[in-house]
Residue frames as qw, qx, qy, qz and C-alpha x, y, z in Angstrom:
[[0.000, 0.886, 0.463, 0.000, 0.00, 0.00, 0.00],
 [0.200, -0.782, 0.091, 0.583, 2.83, 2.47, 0.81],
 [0.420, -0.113, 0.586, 0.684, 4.30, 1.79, -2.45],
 [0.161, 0.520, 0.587, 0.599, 1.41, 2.55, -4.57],
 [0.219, -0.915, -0.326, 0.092, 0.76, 5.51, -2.39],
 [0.515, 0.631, -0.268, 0.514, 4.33, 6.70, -3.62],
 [0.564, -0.815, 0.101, -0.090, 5.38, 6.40, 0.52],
 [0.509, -0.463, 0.634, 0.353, 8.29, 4.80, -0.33],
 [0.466, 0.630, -0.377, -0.495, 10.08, 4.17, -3.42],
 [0.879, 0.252, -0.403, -0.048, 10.81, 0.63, -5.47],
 [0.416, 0.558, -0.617, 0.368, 14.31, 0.45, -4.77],
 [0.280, -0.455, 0.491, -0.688, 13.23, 0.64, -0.93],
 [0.850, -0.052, 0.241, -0.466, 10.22, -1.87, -0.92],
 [0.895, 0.234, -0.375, -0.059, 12.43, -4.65, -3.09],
 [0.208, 0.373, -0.725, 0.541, 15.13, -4.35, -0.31],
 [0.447, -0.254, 0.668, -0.539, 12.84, -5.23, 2.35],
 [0.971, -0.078, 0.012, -0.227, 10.79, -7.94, 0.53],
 [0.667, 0.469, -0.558, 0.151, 14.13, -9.46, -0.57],
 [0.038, 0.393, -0.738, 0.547, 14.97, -9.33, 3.14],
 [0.652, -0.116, 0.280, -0.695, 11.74, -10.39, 4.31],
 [0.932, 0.266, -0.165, -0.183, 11.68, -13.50, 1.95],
 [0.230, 0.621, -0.646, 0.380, 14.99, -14.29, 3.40],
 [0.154, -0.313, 0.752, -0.560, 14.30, -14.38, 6.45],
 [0.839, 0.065, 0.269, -0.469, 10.76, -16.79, 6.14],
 [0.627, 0.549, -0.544, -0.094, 13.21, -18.86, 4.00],
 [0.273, 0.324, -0.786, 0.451, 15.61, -19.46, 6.66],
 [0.513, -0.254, 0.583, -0.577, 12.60, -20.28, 9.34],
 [0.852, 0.221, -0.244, -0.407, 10.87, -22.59, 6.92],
 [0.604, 0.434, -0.632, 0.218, 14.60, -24.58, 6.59],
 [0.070, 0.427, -0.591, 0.680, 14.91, -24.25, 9.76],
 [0.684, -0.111, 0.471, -0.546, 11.51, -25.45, 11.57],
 [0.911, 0.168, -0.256, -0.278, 11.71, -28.42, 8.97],
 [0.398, 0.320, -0.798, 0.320, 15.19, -29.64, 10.72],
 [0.331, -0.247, 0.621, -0.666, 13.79, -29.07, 13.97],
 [0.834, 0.085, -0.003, -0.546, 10.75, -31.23, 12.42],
 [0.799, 0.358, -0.482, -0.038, 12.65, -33.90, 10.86],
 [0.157, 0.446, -0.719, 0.509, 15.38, -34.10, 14.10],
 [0.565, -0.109, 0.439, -0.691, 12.19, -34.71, 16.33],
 [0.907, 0.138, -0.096, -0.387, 11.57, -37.78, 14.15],
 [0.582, 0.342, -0.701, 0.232, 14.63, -39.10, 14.27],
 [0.171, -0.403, 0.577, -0.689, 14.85, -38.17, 18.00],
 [0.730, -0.080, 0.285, -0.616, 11.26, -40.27, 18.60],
 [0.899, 0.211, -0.377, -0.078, 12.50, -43.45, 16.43],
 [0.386, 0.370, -0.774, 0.340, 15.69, -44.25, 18.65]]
């Protein structure tokens, strides 16, 4: 919404999705070890 309300500019909004999409990257990877470790963890 800020963008098309010219609150901020391109350059700005692709730097934060780029960061944003990063970081939901790296929980995703993350909560799927934690998933996967927790199966192993329950099989032994």
């Amino acid at each position: 919404m800020d963008l098309d309300e010219n609150r901020i500019d391109s350059d700005s909004f692709l730097s934060f999705t780029f960061t944003w999409e990063t970081a939901i990257k790296i929980a995703r990877k993350r909560e799927k070890m934690l998933r996967e470790l927790r199966l192993v963890s329950d099989n032994l």
